[in-house]
C-alpha positions as CSV (number, residue, x, y, z in Angstrom):
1,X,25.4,228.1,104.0
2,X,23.1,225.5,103.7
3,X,24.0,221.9,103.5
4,X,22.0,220.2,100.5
5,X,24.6,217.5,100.2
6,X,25.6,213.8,101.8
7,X,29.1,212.4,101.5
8,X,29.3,209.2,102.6
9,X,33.1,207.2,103.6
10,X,34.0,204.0,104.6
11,X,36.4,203.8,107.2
12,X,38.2,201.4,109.8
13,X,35.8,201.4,112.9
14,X,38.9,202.3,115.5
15,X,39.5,205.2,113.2
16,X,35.9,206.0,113.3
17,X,35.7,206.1,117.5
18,X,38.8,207.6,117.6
19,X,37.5,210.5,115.5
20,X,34.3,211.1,117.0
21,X,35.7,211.1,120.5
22,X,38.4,213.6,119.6
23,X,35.9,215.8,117.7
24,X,33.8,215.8,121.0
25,X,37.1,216.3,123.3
26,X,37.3,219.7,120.4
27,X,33.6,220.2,121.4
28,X,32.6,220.2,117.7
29,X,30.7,217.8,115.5
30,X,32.2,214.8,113.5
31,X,31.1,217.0,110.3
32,X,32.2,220.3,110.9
33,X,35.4,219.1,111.5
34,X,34.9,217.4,108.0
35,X,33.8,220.3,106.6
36,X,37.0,222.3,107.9
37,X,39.3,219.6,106.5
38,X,37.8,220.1,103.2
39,X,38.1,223.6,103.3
40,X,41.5,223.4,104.2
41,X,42.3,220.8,101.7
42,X,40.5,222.7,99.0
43,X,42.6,226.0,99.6
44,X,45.8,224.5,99.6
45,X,45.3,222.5,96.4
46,X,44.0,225.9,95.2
47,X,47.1,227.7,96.3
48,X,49.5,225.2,94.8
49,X,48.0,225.1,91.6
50,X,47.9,229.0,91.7
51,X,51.4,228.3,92.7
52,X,52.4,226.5,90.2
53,X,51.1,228.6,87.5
54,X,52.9,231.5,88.8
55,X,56.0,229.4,89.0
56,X,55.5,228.0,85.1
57,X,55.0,231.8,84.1
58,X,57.9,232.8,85.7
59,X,60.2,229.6,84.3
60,X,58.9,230.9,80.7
61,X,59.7,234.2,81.2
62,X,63.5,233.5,82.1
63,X,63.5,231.0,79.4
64,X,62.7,233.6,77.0
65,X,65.1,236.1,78.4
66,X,67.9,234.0,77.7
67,X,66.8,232.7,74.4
68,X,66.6,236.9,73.5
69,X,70.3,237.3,75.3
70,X,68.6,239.4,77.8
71,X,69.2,237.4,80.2
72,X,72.5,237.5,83.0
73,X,75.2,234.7,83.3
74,X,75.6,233.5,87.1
75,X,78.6,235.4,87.2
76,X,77.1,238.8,86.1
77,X,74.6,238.3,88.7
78,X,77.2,237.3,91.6
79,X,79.1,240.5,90.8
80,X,75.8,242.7,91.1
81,X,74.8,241.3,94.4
82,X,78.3,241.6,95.5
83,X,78.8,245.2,94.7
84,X,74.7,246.1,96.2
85,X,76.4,244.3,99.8
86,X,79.6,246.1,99.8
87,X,78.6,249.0,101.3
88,X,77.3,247.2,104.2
89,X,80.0,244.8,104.6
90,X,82.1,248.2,105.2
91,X,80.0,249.9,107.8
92,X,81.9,249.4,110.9
């Protein structure tokens, strides 16, 4: 991929020092290891807004169950998951 584009930070000088040395101690450049921490930061804001859209869709979804009465009580759904581990609370 080519790189057509500058960013430019300000930054404590200790900081800066601190970084470059560790990124040669990694035997990598000060800007690929930028450019991984972007990446990385990138995808995971990605991921929690996917996330979070999935979450949303699933909140409506129960919400809309229950407002239709197709939804279970706590209880209803305590005595389902009781009765699926029965048989393997039995085994000896």
């Amino acid at each position: 991929m080519s790189k057509q584009s500058l960013f430019t930070m300000k930054l404590e000088p200790d900081l800066h020092a601190a970084f470059k040395a560790e990124a040669e101690a990694a035997h990598r450049s000060a800007s690929q290891v930028v450019r991984d921490m972007m990446r990385d930061f990138v995808k995971r804001q990605r991921e929690m807004r996917d996330y979070e859209t999935f979450l949303q869709h699933k909140v409506e979804a129960a919400r809309s169950s229950l407002a239709s009465a197709k939804g279970l009580t706590h209880d209803d759904v305590e005595a389902v998951m009781a009765a699926r581990r029965q048989p393997f609370l039995d085994k000896p």
